[in-house]
C-alpha positions as YAML, in Angstrom:
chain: A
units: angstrom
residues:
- id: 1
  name: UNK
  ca: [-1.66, 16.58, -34.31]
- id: 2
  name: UNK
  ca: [-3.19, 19.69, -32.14]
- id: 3
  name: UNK
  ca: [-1.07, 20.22, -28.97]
- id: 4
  name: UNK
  ca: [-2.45, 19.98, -25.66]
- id: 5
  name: UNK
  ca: [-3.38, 23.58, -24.13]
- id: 6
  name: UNK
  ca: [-0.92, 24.05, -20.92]
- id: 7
  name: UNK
  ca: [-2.84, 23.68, -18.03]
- id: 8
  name: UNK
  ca: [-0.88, 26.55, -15.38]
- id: 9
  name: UNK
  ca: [0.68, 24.11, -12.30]
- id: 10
  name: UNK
  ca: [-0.64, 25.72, -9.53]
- id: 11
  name: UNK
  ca: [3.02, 24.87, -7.93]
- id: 12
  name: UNK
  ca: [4.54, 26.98, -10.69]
- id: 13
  name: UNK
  ca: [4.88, 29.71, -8.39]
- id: 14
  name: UNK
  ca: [6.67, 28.35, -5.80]
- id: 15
  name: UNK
  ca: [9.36, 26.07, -8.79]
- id: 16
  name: UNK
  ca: [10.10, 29.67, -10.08]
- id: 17
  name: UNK
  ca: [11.61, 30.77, -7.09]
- id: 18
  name: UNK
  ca: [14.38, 27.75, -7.34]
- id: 19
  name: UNK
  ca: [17.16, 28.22, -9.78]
- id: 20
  name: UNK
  ca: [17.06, 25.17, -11.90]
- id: 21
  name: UNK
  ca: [20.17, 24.07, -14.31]
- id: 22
  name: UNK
  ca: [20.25, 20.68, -16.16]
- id: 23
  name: UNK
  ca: [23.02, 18.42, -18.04]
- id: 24
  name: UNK
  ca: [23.11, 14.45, -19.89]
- id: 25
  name: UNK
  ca: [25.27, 12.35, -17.40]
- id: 26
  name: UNK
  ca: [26.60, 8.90, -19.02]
- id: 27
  name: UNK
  ca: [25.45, 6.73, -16.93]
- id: 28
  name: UNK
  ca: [25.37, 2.38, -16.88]
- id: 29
  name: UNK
  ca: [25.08, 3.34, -20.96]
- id: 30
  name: UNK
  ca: [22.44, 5.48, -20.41]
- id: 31
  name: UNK
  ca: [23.06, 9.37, -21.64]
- id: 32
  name: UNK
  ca: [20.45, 10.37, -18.41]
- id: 33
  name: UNK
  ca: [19.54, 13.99, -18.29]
- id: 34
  name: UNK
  ca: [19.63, 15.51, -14.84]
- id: 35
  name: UNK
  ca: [17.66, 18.41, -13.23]
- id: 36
  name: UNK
  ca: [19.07, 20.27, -10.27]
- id: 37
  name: UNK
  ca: [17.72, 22.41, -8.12]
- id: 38
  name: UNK
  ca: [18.74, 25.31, -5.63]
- id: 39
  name: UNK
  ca: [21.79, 27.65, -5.31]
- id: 40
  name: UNK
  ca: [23.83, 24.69, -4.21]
- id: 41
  name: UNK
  ca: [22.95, 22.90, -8.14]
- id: 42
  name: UNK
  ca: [24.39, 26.23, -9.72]
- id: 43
  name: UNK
  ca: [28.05, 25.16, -10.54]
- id: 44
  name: UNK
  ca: [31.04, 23.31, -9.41]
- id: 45
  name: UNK
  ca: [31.75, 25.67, -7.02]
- id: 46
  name: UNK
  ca: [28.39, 25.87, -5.43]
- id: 47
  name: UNK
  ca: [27.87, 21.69, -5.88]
- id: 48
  name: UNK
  ca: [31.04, 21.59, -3.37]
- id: 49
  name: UNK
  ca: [29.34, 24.12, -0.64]
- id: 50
  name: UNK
  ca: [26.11, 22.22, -0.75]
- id: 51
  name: UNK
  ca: [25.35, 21.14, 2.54]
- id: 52
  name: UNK
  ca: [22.32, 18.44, 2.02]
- id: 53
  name: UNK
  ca: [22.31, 16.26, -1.09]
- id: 54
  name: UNK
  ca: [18.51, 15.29, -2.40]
- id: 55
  name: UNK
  ca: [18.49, 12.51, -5.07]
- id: 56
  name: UNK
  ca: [14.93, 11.87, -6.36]
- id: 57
  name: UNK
  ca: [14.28, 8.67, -8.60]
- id: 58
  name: UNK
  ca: [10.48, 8.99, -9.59]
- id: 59
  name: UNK
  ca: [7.79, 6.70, -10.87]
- id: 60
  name: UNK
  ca: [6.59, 4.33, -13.84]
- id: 61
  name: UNK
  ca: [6.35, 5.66, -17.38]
- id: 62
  name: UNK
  ca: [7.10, 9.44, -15.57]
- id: 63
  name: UNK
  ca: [9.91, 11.86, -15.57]
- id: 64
  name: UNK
  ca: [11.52, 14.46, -13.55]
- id: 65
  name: UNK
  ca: [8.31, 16.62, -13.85]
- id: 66
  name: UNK
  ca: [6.13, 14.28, -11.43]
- id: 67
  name: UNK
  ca: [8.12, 15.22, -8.52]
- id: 68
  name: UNK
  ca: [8.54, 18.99, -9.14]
- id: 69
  name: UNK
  ca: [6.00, 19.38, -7.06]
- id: 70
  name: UNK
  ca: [7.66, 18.44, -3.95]
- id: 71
  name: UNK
  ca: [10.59, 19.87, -5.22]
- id: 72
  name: UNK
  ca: [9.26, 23.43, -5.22]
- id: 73
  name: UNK
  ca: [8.71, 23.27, -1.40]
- id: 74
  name: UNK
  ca: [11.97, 22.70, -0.57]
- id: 75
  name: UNK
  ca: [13.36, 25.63, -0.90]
- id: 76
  name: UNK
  ca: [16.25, 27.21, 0.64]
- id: 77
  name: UNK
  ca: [14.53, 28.46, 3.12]
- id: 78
  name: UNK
  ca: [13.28, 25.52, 4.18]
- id: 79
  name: UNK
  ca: [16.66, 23.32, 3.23]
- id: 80
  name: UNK
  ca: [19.37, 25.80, 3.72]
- id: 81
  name: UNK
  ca: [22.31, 24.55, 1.58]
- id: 82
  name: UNK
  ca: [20.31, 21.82, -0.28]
- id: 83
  name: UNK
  ca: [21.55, 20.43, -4.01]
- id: 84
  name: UNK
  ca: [18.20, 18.42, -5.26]
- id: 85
  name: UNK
  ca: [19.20, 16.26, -8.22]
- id: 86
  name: UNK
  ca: [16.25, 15.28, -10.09]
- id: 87
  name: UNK
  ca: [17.32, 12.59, -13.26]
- id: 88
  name: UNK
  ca: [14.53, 11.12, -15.94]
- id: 89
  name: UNK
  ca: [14.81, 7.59, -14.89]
- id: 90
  name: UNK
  ca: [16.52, 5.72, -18.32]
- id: 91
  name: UNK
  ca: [14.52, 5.18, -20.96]
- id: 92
  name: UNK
  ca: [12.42, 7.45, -20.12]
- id: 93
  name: UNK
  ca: [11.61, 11.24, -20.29]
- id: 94
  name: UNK
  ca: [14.78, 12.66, -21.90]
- id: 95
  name: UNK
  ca: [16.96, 9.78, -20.91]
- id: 96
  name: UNK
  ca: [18.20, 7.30, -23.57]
- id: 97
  name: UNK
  ca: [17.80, 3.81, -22.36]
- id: 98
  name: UNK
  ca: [20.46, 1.52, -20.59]
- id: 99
  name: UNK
  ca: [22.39, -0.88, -22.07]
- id: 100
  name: UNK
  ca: [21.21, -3.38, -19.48]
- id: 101
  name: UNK
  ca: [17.49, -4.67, -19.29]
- id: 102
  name: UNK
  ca: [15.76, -2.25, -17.32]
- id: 103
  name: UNK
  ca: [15.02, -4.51, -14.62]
- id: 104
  name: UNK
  ca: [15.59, -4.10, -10.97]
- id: 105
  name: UNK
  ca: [19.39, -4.96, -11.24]
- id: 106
  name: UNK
  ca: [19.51, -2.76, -14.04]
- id: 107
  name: UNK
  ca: [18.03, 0.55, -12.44]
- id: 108
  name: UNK
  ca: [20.00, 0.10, -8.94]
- id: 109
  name: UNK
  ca: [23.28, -0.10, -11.02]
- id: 110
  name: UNK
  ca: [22.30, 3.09, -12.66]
- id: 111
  name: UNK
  ca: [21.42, 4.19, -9.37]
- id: 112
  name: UNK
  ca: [24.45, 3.79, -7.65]
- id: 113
  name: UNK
  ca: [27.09, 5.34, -10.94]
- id: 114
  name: UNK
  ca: [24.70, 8.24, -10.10]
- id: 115
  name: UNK
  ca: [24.74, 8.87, -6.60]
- id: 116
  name: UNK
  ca: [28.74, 7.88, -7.07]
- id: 117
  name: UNK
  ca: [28.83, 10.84, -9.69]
- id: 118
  name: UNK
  ca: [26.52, 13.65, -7.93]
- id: 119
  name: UNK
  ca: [27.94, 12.73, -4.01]
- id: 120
  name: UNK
  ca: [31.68, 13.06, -5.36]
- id: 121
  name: UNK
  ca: [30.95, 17.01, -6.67]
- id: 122
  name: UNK
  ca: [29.34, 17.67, -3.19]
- id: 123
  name: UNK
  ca: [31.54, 15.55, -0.79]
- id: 124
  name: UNK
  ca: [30.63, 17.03, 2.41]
- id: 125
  name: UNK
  ca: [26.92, 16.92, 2.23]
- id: 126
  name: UNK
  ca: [24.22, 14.83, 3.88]
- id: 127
  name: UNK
  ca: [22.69, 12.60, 1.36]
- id: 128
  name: UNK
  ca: [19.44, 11.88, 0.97]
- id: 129
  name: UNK
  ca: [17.90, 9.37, -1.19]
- id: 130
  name: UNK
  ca: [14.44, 9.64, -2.29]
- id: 131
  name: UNK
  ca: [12.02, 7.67, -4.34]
- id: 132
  name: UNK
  ca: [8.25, 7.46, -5.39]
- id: 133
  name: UNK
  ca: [6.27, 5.05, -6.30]
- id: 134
  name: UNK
  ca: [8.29, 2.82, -8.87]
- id: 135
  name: UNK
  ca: [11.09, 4.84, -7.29]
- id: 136
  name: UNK
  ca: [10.67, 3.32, -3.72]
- id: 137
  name: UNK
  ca: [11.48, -0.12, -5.21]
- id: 138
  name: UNK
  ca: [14.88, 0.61, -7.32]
- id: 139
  name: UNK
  ca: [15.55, 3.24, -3.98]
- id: 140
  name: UNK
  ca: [15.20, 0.24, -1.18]
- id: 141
  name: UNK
  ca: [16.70, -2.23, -3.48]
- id: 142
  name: UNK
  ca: [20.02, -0.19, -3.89]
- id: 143
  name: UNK
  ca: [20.17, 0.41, -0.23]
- id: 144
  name: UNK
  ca: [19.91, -3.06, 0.48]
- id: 145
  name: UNK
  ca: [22.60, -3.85, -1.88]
- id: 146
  name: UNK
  ca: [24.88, -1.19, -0.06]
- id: 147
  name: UNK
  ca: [24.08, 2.16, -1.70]
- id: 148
  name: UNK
  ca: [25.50, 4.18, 0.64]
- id: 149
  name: UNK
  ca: [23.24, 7.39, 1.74]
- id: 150
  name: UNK
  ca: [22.60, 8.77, 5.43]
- id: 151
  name: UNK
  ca: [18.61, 8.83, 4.80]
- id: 152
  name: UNK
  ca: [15.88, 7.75, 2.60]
- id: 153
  name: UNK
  ca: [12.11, 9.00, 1.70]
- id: 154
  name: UNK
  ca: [10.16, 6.79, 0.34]
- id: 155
  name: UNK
  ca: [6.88, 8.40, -0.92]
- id: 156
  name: UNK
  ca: [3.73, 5.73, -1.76]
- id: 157
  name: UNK
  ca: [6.09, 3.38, -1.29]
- id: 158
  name: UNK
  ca: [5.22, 0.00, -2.95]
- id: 159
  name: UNK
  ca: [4.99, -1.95, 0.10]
- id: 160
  name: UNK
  ca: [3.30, -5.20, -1.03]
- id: 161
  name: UNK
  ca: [3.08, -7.10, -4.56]
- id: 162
  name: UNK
  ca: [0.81, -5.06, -7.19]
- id: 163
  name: UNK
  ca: [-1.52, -8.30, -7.41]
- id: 164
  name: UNK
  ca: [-2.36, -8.32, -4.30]
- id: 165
  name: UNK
  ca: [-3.39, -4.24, -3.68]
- id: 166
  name: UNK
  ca: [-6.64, -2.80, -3.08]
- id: 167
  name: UNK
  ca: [-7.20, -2.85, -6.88]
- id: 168
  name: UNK
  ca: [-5.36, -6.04, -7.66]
- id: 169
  name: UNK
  ca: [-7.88, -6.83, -10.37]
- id: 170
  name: UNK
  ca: [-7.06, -3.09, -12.05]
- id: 171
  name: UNK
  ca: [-2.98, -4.39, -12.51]
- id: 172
  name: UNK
  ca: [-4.56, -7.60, -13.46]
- id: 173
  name: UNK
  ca: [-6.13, -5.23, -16.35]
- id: 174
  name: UNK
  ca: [-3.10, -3.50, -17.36]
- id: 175
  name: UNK
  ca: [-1.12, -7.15, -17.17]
- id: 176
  name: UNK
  ca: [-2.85, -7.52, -19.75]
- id: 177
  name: UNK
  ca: [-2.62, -4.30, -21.27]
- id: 178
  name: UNK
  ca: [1.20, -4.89, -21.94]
- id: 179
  name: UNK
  ca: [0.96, -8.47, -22.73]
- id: 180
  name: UNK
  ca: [-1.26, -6.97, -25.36]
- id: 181
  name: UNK
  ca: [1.17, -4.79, -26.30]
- id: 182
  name: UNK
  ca: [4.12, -6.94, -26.37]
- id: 183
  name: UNK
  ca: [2.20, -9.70, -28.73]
- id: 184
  name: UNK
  ca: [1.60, -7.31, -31.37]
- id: 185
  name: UNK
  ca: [3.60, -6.11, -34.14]
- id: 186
  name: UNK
  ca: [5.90, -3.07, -32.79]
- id: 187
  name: UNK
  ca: [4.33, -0.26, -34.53]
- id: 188
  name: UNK
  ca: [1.03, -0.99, -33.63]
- id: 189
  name: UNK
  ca: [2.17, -2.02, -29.93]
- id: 190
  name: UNK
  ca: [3.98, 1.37, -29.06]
- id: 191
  name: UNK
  ca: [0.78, 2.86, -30.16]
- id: 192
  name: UNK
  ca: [-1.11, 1.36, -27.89]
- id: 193
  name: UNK
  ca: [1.09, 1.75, -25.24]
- id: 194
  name: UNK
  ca: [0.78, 5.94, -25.54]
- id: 195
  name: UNK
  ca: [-3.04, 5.68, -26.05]
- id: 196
  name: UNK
  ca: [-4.68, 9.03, -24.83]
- id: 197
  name: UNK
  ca: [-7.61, 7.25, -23.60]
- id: 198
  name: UNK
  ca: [-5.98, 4.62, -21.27]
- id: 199
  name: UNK
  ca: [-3.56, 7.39, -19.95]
- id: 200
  name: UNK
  ca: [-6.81, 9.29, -19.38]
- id: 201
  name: UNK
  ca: [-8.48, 6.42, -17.46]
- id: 202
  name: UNK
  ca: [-5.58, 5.74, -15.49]
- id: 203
  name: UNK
  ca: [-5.24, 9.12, -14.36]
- id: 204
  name: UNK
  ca: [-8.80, 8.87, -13.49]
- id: 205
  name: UNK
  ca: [-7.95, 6.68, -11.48]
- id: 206
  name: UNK
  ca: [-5.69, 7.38, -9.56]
- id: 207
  name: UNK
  ca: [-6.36, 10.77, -8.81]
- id: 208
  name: UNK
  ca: [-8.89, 11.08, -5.65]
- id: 209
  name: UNK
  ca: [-9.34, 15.46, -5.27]
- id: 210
  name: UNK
  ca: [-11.93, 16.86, -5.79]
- id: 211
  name: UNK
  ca: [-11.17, 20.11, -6.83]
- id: 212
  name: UNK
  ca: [-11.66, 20.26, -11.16]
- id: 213
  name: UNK
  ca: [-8.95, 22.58, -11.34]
- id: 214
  name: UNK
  ca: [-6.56, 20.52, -9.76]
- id: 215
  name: UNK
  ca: [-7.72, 17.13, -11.50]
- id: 216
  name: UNK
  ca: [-7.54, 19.20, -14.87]
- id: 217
  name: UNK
  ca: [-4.14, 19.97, -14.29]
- id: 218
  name: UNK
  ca: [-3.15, 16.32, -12.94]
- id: 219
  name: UNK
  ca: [-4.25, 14.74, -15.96]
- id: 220
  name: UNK
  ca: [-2.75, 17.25, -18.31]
- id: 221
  name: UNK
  ca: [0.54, 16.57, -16.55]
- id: 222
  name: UNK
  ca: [-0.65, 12.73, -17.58]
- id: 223
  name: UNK
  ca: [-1.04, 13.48, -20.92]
- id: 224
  name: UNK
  ca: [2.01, 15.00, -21.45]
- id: 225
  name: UNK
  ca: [4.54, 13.04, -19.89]
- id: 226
  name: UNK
  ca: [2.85, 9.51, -19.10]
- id: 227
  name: UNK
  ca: [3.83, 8.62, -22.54]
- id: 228
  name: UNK
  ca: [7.42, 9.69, -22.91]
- id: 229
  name: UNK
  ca: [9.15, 6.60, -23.44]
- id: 230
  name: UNK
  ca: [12.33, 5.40, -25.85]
- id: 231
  name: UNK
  ca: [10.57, 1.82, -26.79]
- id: 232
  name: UNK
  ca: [8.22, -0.41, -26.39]
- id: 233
  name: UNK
  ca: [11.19, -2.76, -25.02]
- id: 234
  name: UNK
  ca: [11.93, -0.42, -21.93]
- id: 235
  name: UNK
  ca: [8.37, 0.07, -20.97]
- id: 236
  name: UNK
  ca: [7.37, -3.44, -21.10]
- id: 237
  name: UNK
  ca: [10.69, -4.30, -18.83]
- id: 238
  name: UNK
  ca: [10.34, -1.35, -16.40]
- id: 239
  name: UNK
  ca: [6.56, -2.84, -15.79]
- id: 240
  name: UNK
  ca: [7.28, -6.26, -15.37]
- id: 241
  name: UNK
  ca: [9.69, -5.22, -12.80]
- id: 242
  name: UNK
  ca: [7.48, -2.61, -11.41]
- id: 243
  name: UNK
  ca: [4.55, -5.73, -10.50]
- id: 244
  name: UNK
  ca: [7.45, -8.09, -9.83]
- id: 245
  name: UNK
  ca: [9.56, -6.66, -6.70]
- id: 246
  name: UNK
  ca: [8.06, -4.48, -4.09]
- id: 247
  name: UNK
  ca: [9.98, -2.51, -0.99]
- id: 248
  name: UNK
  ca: [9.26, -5.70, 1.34]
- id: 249
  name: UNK
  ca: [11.59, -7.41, -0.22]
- id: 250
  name: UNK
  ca: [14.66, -5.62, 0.68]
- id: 251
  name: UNK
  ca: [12.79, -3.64, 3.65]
- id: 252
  name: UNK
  ca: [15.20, -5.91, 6.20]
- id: 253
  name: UNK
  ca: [18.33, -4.85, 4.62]
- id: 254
  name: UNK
  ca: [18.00, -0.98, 4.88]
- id: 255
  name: UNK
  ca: [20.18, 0.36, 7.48]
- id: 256
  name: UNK
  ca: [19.57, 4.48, 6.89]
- id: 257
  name: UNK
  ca: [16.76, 6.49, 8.86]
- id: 258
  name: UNK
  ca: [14.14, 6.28, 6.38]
- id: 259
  name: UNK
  ca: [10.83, 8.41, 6.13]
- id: 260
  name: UNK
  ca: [7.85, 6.55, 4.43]
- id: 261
  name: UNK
  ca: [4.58, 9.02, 3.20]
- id: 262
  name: UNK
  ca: [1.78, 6.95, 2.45]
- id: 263
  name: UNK
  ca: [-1.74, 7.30, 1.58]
- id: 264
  name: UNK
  ca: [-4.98, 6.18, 3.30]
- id: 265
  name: UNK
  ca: [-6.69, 5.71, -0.30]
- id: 266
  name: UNK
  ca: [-3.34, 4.14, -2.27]
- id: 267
  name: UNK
  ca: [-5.12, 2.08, -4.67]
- id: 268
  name: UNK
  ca: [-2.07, 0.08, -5.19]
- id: 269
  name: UNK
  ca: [-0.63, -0.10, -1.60]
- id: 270
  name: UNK
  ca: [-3.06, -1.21, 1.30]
- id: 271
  name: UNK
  ca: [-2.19, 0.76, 4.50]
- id: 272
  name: UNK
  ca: [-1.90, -2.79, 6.41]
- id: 273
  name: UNK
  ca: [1.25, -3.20, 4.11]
- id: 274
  name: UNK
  ca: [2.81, -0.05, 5.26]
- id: 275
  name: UNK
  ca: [2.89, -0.54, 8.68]
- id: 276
  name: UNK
  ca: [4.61, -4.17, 7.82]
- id: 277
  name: UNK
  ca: [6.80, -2.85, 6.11]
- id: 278
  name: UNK
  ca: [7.49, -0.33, 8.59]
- id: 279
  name: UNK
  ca: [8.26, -2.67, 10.91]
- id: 280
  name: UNK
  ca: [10.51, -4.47, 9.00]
- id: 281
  name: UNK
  ca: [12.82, -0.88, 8.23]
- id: 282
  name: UNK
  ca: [14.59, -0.71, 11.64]
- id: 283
  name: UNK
  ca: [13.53, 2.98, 13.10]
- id: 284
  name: UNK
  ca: [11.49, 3.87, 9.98]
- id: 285
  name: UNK
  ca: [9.15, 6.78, 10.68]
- id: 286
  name: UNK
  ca: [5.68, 6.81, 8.46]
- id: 287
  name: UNK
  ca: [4.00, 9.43, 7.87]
- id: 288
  name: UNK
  ca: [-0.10, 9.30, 6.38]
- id: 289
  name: UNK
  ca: [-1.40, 11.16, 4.31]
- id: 290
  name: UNK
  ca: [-5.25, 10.97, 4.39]
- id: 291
  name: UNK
  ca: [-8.07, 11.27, 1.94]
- id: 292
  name: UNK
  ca: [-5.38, 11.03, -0.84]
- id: 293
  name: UNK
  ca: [-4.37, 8.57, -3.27]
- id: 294
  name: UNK
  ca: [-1.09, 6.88, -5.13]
- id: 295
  name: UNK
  ca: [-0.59, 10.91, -6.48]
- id: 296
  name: UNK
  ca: [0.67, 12.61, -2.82]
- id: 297
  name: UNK
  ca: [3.48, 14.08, -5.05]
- id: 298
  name: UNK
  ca: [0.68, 16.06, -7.20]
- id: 299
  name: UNK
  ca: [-2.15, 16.47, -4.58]
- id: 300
  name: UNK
  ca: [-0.30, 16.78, -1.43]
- id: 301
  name: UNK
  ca: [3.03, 18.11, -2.37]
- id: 302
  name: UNK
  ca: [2.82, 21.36, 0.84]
- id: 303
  name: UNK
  ca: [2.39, 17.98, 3.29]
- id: 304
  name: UNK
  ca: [4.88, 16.10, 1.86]
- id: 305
  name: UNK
  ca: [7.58, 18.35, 2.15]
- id: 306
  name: UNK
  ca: [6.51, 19.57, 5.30]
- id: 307
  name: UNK
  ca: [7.07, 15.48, 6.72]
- id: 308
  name: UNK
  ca: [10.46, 15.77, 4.86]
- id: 309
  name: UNK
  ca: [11.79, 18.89, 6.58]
- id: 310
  name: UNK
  ca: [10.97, 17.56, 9.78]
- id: 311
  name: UNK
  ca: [12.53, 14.18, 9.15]
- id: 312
  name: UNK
  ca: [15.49, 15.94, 8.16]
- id: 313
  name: UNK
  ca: [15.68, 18.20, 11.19]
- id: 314
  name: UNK
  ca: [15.39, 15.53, 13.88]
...
């Protein structure tokens, strides 16, 4: 098989500036490789001094690389002190799976031997849990089983069920899709689970710029890393939970200052939904995003980060 050209990340840049370090935590049974970002990710010595602590959980069928993008912007100059821990969620990326089902339960279990892990090597910091996507629902249902943080982000929060979202019909679709999937024999099912040509209509999709450079680059980033999954067991679970359980659900029980970004043109999140949702987070601040889609982390990453840095400074 011919690999992909690289696209160049027109973020790349701004990443370069961050020191970077990684290491495999064992986590709920799951050997999960970490990224950390920022002097304060350097060492043990450095993990100690850090002064805010950034743990991002992001999407379905992704890794660490979908959030980069926000990551780059928070630099030290912008988050003096700041350790940004950045894990491939289990099963995923370079992460072996759990030994639990990767269900909800299953993810905010992980979740919480994590921020245990990464909050005990930086004690005194201010920690911040973030999520995307996916990531808002494991995120908001750890917090509302106790996880204790001081703050959340939630960006394109999943703020109503899948089925009932502007393109309710499209997860109909891929419902299908993985039922699909799941009835056939495994060989033939993983393979149609990393087919180039759905990836390339989901990204499609989902991605509303209109600048070719840009798109180019978001659906190379599809291509490679859409597909980078342990089994056909874990992807099939992680979906199923991902269009069972949205932030609503546990929206009540979150008792941190907590940032949502949305996005006027969220195919999968109606804006109605956010504002309920807002209501129901006591003190939640939201934050749109406009002529942009369910991909703020790849087409709006400079706003983004901007709406974190101020939520963090008030």
């Amino acid at each position: 098989m011919l690999e992909r050209m690289t696209v160049a990340s027109p973020y790349a840049p701004a990443l370069a500036r961050m020191p970077v370090s990684t290491r495999v935590l064992d986590l709920a049974g799951s050997g999960t490789r970490v990224w950390e970002y920022g002097p304060a990710g350097a060492d043990d010595a450095a993990r100690a001094s850090a002064r805010i602590l950034v743990v991002v959980v992001h999407g379905f069928r992704g890794d660490h690389h979908g959030l980069e993008p926000v990551i780059a912007q928070l630099d030290d100059t912008r988050l003096p002190g700041a350790r940004i821990v950045a894990p491939d969620l289990p099963g995923f990326g370079e992460s072996t799976p759990l030994t639990a089902t990767h269900d909800i339960d299953g993810y905010t279990g992980w979740l919480r031997e994590l921020v245990d892990t990464v909050r005990a090597e930086s004690p005194e910091a201010r920690l911040v849990i973030l999520g995307h996507s996916f990531g808002s629902i494991i995120v908001s249902a750890a917090l509302a089983q106790g996880l204790p943080a001081d703050d959340a982000i939630l960006v394109n929060p999943i703020s109503a069920p899948a089925l009932k979202g502007p393109r309710g019909f499209m997860t109909r679709l891929a419902i299908g899709y993985y039922q699909f999937s799941a009835a056939v024999p495994e060989k033939l099912g993983f393979a149609v689970l990393r087919s180039g040509l759905v990836v390339q209509i989901m990204s499609n999709t989902m991605a509303k710029t209109k600048e070719k450079p840009l798109r180019r680059w978001i659906h190379d980033q599809h291509h490679r890393y859409f597909s980078a999954f342990a089994n056909r067991s874990v992807v099939l679970d992680a979906f199923k939970a991902s269009v069972s359980h949205d932030v609503s659900e546990y929206a009540a029980g979150i008792a941190v200052p907590t940032l949502m970004i949305a996005a006027d043109k969220d195919d999968i999140t109606p804006m109605a939904a956010q504002y309920q949702v807002q209501g129901a987070i006591p003190g939640a601040q939201l934050v749109v995003l406009h002529d942009v889609g369910h991909l703020i982390h790849y087409e709006r990453p400079l706003e983004a980060a901007a709406a974190i840095e101020q939520f963090l400074a008030s």
